[in-house]
C-alpha positions in Angstrom: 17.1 9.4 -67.9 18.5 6.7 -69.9 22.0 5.2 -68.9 23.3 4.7 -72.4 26.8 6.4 -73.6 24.6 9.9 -73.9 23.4 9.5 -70.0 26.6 7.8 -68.8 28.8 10.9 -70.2 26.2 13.7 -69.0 26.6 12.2 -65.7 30.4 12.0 -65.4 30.4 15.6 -67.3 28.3 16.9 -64.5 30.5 15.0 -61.7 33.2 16.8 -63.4 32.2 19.6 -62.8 30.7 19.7 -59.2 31.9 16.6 -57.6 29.5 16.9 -54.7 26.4 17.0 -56.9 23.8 14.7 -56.5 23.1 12.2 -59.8 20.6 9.9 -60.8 20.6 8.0 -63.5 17.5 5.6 -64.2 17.0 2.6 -66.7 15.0 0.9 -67.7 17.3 -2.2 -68.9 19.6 -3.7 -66.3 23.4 -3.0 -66.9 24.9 -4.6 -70.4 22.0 -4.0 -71.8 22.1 -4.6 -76.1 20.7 -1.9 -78.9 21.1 -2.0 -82.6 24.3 0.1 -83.5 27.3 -0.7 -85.4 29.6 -1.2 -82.7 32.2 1.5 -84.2 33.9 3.9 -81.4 35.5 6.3 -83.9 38.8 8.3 -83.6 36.5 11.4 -82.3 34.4 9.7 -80.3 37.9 8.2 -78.4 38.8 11.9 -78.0 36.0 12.7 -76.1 36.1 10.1 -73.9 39.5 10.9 -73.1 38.3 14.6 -72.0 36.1 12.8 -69.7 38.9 10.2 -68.4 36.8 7.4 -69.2 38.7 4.2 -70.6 36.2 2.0 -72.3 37.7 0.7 -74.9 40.6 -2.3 -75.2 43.6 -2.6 -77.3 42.4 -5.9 -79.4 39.0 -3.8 -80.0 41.0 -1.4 -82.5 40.3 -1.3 -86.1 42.7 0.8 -87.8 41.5 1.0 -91.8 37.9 2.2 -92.8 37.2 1.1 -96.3 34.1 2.9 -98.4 32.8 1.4 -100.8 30.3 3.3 -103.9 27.1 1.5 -104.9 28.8 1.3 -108.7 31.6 -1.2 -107.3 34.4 1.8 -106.2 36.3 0.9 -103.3 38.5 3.7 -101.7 40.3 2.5 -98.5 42.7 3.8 -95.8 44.3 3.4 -91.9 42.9 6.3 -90.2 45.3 8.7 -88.0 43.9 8.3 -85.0 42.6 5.1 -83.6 39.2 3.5 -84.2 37.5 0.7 -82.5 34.7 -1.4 -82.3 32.5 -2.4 -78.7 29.6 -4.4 -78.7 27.4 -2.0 -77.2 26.4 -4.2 -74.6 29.9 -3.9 -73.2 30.4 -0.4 -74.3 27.3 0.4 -72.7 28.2 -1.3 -69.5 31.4 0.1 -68.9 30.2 3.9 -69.4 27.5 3.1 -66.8 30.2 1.5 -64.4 32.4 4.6 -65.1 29.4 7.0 -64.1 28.8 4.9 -61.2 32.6 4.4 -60.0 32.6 8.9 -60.2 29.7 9.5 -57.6 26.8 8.7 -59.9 23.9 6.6 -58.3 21.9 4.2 -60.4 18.2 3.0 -60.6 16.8 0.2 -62.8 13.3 1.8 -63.7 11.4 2.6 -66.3 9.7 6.0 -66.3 6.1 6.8 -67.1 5.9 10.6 -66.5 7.9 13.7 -66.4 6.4 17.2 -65.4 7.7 20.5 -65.0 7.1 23.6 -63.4 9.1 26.9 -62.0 11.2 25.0 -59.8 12.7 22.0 -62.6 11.1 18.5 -63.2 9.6 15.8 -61.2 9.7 12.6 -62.3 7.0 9.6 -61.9 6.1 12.3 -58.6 9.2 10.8 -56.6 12.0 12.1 -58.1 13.0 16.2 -58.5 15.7 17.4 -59.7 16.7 21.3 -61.1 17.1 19.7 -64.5 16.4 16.3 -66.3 18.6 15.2 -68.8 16.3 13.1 -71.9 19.1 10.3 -73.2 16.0 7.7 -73.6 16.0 7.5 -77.5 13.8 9.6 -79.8 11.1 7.9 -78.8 11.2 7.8 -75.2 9.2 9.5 -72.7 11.2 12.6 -72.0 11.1 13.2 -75.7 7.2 13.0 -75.3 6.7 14.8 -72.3 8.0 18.0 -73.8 5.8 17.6 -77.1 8.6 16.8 -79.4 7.1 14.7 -82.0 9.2 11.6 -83.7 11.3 11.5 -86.5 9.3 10.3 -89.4 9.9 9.6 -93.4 13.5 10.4 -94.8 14.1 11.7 -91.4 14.3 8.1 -89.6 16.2 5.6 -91.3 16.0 2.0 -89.8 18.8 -0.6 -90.1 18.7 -4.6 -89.0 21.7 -5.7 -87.5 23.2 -9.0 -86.3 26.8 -11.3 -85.6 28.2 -13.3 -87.9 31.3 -15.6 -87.4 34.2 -13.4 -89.1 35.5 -15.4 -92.7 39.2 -16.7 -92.6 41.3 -14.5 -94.4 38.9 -11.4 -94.0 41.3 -7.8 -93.8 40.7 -6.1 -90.4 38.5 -3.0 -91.4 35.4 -1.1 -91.1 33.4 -1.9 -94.2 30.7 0.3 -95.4 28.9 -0.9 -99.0 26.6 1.7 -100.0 23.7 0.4 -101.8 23.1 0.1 -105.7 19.7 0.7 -104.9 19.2 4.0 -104.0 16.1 3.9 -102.7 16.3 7.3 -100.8 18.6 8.8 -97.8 20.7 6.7 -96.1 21.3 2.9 -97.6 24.1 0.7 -97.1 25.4 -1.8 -95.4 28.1 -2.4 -93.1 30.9 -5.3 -91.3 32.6 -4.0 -88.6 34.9 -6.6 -87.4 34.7 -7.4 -83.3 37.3 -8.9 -80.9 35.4 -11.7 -80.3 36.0 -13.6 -84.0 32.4 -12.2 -85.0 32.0 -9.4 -87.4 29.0 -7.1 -86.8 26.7 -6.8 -90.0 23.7 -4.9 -91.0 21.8 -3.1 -93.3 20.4 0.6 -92.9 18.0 2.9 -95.6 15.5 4.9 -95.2 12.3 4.5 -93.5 10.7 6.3 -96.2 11.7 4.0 -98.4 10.8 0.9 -96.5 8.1 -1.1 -98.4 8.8 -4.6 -98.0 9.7 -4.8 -93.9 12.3 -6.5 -92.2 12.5 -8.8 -95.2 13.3 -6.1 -97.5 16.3 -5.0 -95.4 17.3 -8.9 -94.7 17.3 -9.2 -98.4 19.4 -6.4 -99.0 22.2 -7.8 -96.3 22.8 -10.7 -97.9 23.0 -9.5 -101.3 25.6 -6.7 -100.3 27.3 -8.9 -97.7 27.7 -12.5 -99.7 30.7 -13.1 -97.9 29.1 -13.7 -94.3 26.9 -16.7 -93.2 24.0 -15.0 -91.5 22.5 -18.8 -91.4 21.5 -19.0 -87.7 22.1 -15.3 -87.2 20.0 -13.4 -85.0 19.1 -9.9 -86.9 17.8 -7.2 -84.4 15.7 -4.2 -86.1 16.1 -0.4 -85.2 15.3 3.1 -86.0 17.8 5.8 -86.3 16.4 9.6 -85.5 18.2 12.0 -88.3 20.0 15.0 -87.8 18.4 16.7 -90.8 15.2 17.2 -88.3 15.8 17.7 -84.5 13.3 19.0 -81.7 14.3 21.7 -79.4 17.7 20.7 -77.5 16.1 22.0 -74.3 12.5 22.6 -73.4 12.5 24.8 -69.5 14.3 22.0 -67.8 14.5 19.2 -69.7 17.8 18.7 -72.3 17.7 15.9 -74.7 21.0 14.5 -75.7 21.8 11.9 -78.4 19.0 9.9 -80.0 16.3 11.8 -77.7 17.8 14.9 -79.7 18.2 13.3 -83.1 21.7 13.8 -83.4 22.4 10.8 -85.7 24.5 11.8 -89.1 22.6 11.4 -92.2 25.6 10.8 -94.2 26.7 7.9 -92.3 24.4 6.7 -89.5 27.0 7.8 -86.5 25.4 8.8 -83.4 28.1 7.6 -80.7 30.3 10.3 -80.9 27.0 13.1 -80.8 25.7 11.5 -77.7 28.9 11.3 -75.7 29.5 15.4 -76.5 25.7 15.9 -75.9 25.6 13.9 -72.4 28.6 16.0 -72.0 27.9 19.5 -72.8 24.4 18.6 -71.3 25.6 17.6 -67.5 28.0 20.5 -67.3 25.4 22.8 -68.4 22.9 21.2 -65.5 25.5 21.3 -62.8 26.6 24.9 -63.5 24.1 26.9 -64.2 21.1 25.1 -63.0 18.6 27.3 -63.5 19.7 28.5 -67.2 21.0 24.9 -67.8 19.0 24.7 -70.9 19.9 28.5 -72.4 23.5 27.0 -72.2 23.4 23.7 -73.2 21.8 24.6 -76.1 24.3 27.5 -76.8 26.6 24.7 -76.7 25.4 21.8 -78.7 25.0 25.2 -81.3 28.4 26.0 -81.0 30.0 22.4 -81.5 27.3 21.3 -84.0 25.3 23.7 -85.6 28.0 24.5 -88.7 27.2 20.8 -89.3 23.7 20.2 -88.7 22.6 22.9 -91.3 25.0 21.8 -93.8 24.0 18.2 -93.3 20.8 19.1 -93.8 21.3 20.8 -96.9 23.5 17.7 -98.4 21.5 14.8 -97.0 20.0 14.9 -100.8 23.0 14.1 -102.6 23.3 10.5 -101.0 20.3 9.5 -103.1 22.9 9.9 -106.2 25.0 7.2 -107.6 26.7 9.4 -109.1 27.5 11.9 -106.6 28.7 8.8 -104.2 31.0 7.4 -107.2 32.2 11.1 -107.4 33.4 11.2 -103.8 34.8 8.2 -103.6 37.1 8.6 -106.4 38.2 11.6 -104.8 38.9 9.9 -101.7 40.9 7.7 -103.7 43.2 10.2 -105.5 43.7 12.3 -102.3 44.0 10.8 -99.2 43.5 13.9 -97.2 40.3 14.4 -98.7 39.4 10.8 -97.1 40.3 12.2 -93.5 38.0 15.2 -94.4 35.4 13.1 -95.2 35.5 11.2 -91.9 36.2 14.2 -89.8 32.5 15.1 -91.2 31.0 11.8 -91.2 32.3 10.4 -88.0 33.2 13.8 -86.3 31.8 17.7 -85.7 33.2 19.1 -88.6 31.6 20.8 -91.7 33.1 20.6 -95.3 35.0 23.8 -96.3 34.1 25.5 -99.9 37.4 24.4 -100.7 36.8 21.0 -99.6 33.9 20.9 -102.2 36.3 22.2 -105.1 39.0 19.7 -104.4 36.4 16.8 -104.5 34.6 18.0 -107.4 38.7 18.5 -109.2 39.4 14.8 -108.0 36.5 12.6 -108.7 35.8 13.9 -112.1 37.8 13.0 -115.0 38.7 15.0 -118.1 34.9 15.3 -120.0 32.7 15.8 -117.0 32.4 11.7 -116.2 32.8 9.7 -113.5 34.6 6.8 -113.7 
């Protein structure tokens, strides 16, 4: 349930895989529906799409260079290999439902109330039954619920406000990410991520942990790290972001969670498109081919493609409370452009940093006498 890019993929995975099984996907929002994202499609989340042979993206949507910048003022910038882009979701959304639709999957605008389950799979709102349900609702939908998964809460959740603002002349083609000066724990920066429609999406994420003053707080914060855009007349749309560092059970008996209903959002960076469109995936194949194990195996698999990088996440989600440790890495990233493809291969990707990544950006971003710069 949920026809978002997690639901969307597990139903053209499944399709995939059995052509003649029957799929259902329900929403509760028509097609096109918005949410509060930052529009990026990265290089890996391309790549999986393309193992699906779903085309959802356009040529003038693609943003080449991704530029980091360190909450002392550091600035390390490069064109990535492969190619990035950046969808409204409302569109990116809309075409990954049309796609499911146009291979075989049927579609229901509906919002769900109840999901039970018993020896023979689920039943949902008593009309629907299926061997398996597949939870791509958000982390804190119903599905989520129904199988006694609590929410993301604290440092585990970070929330971010989000909104469009007319692109300034003369402004470079990038992704832009401006990590705070105020650490004020986990995740906290702030982003412009330029659109093909002469608007740049902008927004600010942290912590909810660390969220004392409200939406004001993170308004405030914007505009302070993003001078350069007018937000006056901007509408800025709030959400919450379900960390990796703490997921719920991939599957419970029949029910698999994919995406945000399995809290597969990177702590390091906010990403979650990529994780739901390998989720969805692995998820649908799982429910197709082995119906009655589907959740044994899906799990296997999200374990398999993520779990190297959930537990490490996990462990390093700390560091991005330092200053220090951010100015470190960026410095690196600056002296060794591989290092910079590592770094997004981990923040945007399924990958897990290598002991010898950690020695070459400890060599790199510090300077003879154990300083920063």
């Amino acid at each position: 349930m949920g026809a978002g890019p997690a639901g969307s993929a597990a139903a053209i995975a499944a399709l995939r895989a059995r052509p003649d099984a029957r799929v259902l996907l329900l929403d509760r929002a028509a097609p096109g529906r918005d949410k509060v994202c930052g529009d990026g499609i990265a290089p890996h989340a391309v790549a999986e799409l393309a193992r699906l042979g779903i085309d959802a993206v356009q040529p003038a949507e693609h943003v080449a260079a991704v530029r980091l910048i360190a909450p002392r003022g550091r600035s390390s910038g490069a064109v990535t290999a492969s190619p990035g882009y950046v969808v409204p979701r409302r569109e990116f959304d809309e075409r990954m439902l049309r796609a499911a639709i146009a291979a075989g999957a049927r579609f229901e605008q509906h919002r769900v109330a109840t999901v039970q389950t018993d020896a023979e799979g689920a039943v949902v709102d008593g009309r629907w039954r299926a061997p398996a349900v597949i939870g791509a609702d958000g982390a804190t939908g119903v599905v989520r619920r129904a199988v006694g998964e609590r929410p993301n809460r604290g440092r585990e959740l970070a929330v971010a406000l989000r909104g469009y603002a007319p692109t300034p002349s003369g402004t470079a083609r990038e992704l832009v990410i401006r990590w705070d000066t105020h650490r004020a724990g986990g995740l906290c920066y702030a982003w412009a991520f330029p659109t093909a429609h002469g608007t740049t999406n902008v927004g600010y994420g942290m912590s909810a942990a660390a969220l004392t003053g409200g939406r004001a707080q993170l308004e405030r914060r914007m505009r302070e790290l993003l001078p350069e855009y007018d937000l006056e007349g901007v509408a800025l749309t709030g959400h919450t972001l379900p960390l990796s560092v703490a997921r719920p059970a991939a599957a419970v008996g029949p029910v698999l969670l994919v995406g945000d209903a399995a809290s597969l959002i990177n702590p390091l960076t906010g990403e979650g498109i990529y994780t739901a469109i390998a989720s969805g995936a692995l998820a649908g194949a799982a429910a197709v081919q082995h119906p009655s194990d589907a959740g044994r195996r899906y799990s296997e698999a999200l374990e398999a493609r993520f779990g190297r990088q959930f537990r490490q996440l996990r462990r390093l989600y700390p560091l991005v409370d330092s200053r220090l440790a951010l100015d470190v890495v960026l410095r690196a990233t600056e002296r060794r452009p591989e290092l910079f493809d590592r770094l997004l291969d981990v923040g945007l990707g399924d990958r897990a940093f290598r002991a010898r990544d950690v020695v070459a950006f400890a060599a790199a971003g510090w300077r003879p006498g154990g300083r920063a710069a």
